[in-house]
C-alpha positions as CSV (number, residue, x, y, z in Angstrom):
1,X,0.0,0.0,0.0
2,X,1.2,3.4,-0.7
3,X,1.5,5.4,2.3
4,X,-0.3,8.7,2.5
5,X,1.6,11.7,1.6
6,X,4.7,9.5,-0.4
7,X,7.1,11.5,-2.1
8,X,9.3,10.2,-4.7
9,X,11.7,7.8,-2.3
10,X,8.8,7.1,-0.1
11,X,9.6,6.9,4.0
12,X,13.3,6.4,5.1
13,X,13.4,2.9,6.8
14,X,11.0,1.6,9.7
15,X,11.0,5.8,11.3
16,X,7.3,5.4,8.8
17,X,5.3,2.8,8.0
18,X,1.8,1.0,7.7
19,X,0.6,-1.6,10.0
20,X,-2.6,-3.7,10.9
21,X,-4.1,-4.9,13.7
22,X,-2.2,-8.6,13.6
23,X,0.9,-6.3,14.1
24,X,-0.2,-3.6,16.6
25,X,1.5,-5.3,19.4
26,X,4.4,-5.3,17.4
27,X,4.8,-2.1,15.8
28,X,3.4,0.2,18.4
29,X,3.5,-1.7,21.7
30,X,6.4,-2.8,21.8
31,X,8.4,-0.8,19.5
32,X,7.2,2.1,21.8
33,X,9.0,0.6,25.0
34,X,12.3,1.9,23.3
35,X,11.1,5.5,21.5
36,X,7.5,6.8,21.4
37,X,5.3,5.5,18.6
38,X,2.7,8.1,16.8
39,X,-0.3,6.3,15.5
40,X,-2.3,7.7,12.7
41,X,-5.4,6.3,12.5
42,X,-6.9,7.0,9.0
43,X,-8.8,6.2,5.9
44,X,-8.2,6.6,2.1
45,X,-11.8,8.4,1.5
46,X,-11.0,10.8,4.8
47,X,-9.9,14.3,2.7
48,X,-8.4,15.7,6.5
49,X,-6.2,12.9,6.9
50,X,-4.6,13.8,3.3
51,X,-4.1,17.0,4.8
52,X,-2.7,15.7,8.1
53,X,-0.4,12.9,6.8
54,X,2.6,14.6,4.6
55,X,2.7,16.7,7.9
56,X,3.1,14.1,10.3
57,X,5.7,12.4,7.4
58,X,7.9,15.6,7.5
59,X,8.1,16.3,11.1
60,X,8.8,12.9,12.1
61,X,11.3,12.5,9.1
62,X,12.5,15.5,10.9
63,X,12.8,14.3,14.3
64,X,15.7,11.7,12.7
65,X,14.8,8.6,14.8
66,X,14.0,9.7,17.7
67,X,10.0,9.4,17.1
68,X,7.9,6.4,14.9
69,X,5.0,7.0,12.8
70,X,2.6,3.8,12.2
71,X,-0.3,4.3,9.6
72,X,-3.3,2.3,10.1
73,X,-6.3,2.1,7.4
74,X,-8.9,1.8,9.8
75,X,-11.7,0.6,7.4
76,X,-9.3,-3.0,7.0
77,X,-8.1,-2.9,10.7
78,X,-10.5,-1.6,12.6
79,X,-10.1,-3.1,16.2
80,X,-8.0,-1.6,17.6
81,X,-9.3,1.8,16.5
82,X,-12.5,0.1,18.6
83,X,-10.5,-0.5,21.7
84,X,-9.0,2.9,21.5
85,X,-12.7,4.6,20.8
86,X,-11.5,6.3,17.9
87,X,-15.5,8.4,16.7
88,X,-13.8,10.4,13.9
89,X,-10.6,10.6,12.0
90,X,-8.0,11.3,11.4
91,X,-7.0,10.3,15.0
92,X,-3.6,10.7,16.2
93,X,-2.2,8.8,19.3
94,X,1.8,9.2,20.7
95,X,2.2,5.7,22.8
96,X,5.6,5.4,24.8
97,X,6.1,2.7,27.8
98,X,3.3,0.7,25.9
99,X,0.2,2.8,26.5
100,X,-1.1,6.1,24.6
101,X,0.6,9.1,26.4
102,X,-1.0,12.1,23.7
103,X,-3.0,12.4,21.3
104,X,-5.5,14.7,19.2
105,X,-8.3,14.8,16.6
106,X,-8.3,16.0,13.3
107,X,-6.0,17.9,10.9
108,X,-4.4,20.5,12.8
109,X,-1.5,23.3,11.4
110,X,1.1,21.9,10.6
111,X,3.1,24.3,12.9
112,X,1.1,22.3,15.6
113,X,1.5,18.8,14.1
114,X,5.5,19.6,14.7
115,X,5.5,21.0,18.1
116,X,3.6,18.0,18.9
117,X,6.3,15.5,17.4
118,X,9.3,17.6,18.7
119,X,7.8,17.1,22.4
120,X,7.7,13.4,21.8
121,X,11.0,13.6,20.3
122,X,12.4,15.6,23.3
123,X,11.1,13.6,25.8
124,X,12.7,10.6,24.1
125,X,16.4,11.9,24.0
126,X,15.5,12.8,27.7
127,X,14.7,9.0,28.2
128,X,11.4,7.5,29.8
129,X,9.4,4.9,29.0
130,X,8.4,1.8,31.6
131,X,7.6,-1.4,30.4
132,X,5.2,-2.4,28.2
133,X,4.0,-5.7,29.6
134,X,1.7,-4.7,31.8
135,X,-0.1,-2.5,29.5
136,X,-0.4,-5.0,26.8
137,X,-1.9,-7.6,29.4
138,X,-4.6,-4.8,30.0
139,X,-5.1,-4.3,27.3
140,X,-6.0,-7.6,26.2
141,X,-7.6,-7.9,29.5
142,X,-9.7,-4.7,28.0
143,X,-10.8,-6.3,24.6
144,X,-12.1,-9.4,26.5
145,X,-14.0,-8.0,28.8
146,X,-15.4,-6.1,25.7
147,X,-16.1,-9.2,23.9
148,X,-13.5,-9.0,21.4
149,X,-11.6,-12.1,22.1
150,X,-9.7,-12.1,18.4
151,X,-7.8,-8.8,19.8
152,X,-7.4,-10.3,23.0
153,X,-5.9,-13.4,22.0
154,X,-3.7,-11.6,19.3
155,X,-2.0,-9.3,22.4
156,X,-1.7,-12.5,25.0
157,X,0.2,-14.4,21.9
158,X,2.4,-11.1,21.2
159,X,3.4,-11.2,25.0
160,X,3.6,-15.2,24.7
161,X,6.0,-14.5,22.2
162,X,8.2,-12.8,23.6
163,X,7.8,-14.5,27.1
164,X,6.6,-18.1,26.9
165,X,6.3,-18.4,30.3
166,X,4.4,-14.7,31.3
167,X,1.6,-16.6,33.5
168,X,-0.6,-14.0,33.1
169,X,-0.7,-14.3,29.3
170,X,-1.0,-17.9,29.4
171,X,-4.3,-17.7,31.3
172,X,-5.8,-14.7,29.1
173,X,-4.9,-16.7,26.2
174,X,-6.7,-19.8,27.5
175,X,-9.3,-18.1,28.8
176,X,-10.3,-16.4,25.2
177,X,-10.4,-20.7,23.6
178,X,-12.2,-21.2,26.4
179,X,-14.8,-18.5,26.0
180,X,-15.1,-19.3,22.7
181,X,-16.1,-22.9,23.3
182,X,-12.6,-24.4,22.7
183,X,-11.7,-26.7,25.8
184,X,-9.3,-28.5,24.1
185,X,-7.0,-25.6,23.0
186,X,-7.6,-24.0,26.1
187,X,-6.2,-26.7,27.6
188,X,-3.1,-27.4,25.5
189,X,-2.4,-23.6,26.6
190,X,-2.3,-24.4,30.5
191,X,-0.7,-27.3,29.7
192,X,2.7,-25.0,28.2
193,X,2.6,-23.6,31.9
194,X,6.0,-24.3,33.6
195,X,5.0,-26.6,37.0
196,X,6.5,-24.2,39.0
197,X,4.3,-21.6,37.3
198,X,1.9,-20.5,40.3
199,X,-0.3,-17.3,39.5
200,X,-3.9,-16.7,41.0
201,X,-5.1,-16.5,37.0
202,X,-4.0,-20.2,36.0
203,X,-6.2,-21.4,38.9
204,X,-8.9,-19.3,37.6
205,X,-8.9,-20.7,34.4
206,X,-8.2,-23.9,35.1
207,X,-11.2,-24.3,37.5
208,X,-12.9,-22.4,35.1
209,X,-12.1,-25.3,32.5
210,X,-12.8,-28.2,35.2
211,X,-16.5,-26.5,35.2
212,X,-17.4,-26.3,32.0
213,X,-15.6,-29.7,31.2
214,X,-18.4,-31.4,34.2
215,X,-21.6,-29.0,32.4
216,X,-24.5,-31.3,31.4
217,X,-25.4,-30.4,27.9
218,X,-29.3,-29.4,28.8
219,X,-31.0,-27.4,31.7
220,X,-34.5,-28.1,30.6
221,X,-34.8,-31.3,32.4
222,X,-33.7,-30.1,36.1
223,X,-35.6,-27.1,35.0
224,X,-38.9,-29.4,35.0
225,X,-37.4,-31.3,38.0
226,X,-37.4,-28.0,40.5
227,X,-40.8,-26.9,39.5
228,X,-42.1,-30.2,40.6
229,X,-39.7,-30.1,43.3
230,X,-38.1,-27.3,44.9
231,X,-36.2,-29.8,47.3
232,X,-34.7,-31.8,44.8
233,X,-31.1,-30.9,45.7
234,X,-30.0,-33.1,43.0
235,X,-31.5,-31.2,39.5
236,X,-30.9,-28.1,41.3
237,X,-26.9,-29.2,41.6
238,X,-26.9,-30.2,38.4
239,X,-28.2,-27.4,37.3
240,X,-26.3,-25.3,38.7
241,X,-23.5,-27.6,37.2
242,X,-24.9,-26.7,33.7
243,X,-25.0,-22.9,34.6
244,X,-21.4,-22.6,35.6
245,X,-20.2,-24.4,33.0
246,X,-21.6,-22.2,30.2
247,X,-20.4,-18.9,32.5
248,X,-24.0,-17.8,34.6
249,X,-21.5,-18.5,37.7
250,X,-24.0,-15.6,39.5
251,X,-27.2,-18.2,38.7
252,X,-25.1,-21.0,39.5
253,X,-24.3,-20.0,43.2
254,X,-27.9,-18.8,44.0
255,X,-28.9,-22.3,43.5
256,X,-25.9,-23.6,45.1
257,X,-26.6,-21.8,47.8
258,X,-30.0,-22.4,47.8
259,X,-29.2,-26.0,48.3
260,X,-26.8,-25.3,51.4
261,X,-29.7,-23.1,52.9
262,X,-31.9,-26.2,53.1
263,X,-29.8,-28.7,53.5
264,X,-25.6,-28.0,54.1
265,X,-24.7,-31.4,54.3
266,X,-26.5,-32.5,51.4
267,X,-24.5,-35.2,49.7
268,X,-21.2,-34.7,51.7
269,X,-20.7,-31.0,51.5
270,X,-21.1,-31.3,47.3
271,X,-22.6,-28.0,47.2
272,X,-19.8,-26.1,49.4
273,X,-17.3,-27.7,47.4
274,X,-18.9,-26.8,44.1
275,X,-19.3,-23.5,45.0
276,X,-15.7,-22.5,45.9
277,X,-14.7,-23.8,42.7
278,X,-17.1,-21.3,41.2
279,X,-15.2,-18.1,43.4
280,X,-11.9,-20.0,42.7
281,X,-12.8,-19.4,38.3
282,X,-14.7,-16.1,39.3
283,X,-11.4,-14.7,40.8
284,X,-10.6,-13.9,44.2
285,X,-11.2,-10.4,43.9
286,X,-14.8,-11.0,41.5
287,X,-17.9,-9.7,42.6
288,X,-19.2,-13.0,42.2
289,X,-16.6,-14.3,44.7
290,X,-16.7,-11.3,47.0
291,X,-20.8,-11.5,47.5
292,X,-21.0,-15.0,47.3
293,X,-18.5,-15.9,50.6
294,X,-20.4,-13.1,52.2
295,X,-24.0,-14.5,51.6
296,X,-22.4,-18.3,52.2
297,X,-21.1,-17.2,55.7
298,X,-23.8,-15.8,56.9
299,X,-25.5,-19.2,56.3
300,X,-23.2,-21.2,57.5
301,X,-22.9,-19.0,60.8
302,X,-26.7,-18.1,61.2
């Protein structure tokens, strides 16, 4: 693709060049970890960014290597434009240390395009910039919570890359197969966990994959079991089973609880035990975990 704003000779090097979401991690991320990275966010039917793009060319080209430009069509890469909430363009983001430090909207001057790259520039030569791999795991944590587990799963692999054994990106990365109804993949991805490896997050998701691995395939026969019989501990565990398993953790406890309410020795304790395993893939710190040991003690101690 020819960038916006080429001259005869095009960009020197990697100082300019065009990227896609696959590569974000790469080419802003982490490039950014070692000299700020200016992301311009653009389309080739946007008239402004035509304006804006020879500007930001020249005043990086300027800079000499001390700032990045990365060009992103955001009609073939949209996602992380998404992620970033990018409403109009162009859309201009300076990321250093991994997250986005400045930014602005639009075409401004071109007097105040360069003031804005000799900042970035100055502030580089100065030296900053903390690492990056916290901000990449949030923002992977970011795009899953948001649904978007392709651009999730693309940042925990960029990590994985460059740090097999990051814990925290082995569980995010399992986590997405799992959410998307992968239990085998998700597994083969704990499974590349060193045995030493202990992190709060692998036990998430490996409870989290012992629950939906035990799920019964259909609710609608408990379902028909409890409204005949509320005190059938039995459909309402495995019910409660078959909630968890396909993430209604929340439903799953109430009937869990439920169960211990009327009966907290039913069947050796089954219910307790199922039901820490639900805080245990909740998270310790989950609302779901949190509410759930509150409401469970004050049966248990009533």
């Amino acid at each position: 693709m020819t960038l916006i704003g080429d001259t005869a000779g095009g960009p020197a090097g990697d100082v300019i060049k065009d990227a896609t979401d696959a590569s974000f991690v790469a080419d802003v991320i982490e490039a950014s970890r070692t000299q700020p990275v200016i992301v311009d966010f653009w389309a080739p039917w946007c008239g402004p960014c035509r304006q804006l793009g020879p500007a930001l060319e020249r005043a990086v080209t300027a800079a000499k290597g001390a700032v990045k430009l990365v060009k992103i069509d955001i009609d073939q890469n949209p996602a992380y434009a998404g992620q970033l909430r990018v409403q109009s363009i162009p859309a201009v983001f300076a990321f250093s240390g991994g997250r986005p430090v400045d930014g602005f909207m639009g075409a401004l001057p071109e007097s105040q395009v360069k003031a804005f790259v000799e900042r970035l520039a100055a502030q580089a030569r100065a030296g900053a910039g903390p690492s990056a791999a916290d901000e990449i795991l949030e923002m992977a944590k970011e795009a899953f919570e948001a649904g978007d587990l392709a651009t999730a799963a693309r940042a925990y692999a960029q990590v994985l890359q460059a740090e097999p054994d990051n814990a925290k990106a082995l569980a995010g990365l399992a986590r997405c197969y799992l959410a998307g109804g992968d239990r085998e993949r998700a597994q083969e991805v704990l499974d590349m966990a060193p045995p030493e490896a202990k992190d709060p997050e692998l036990d998430s998701v490996r409870a989290a994959l012992a629950l939906a691995e035990a799920a019964p395939d259909e609710t609608a026969g408990f379902e028909r079991r409890l409204e005949a019989d509320p005190n059938d501990h039995e459909a309402r565990f495995e019910l409660s089973k078959a909630l968890a398993g396909h993430g209604r953790l929340d439903a799953a406890v109430d009937h869990l609880l439920s169960i211990i309410e009327r009966d907290r020795d039913w069947n050796d304790g089954a219910a307790r035990k199922q039901i820490l395993t639900i805080f245990e893939a909740a998270g310790p710190g989950s609302d779901i975990a949190r509410q759930g040991r509150r409401r469970l003690s004050a049966i248990l101690f009533s």
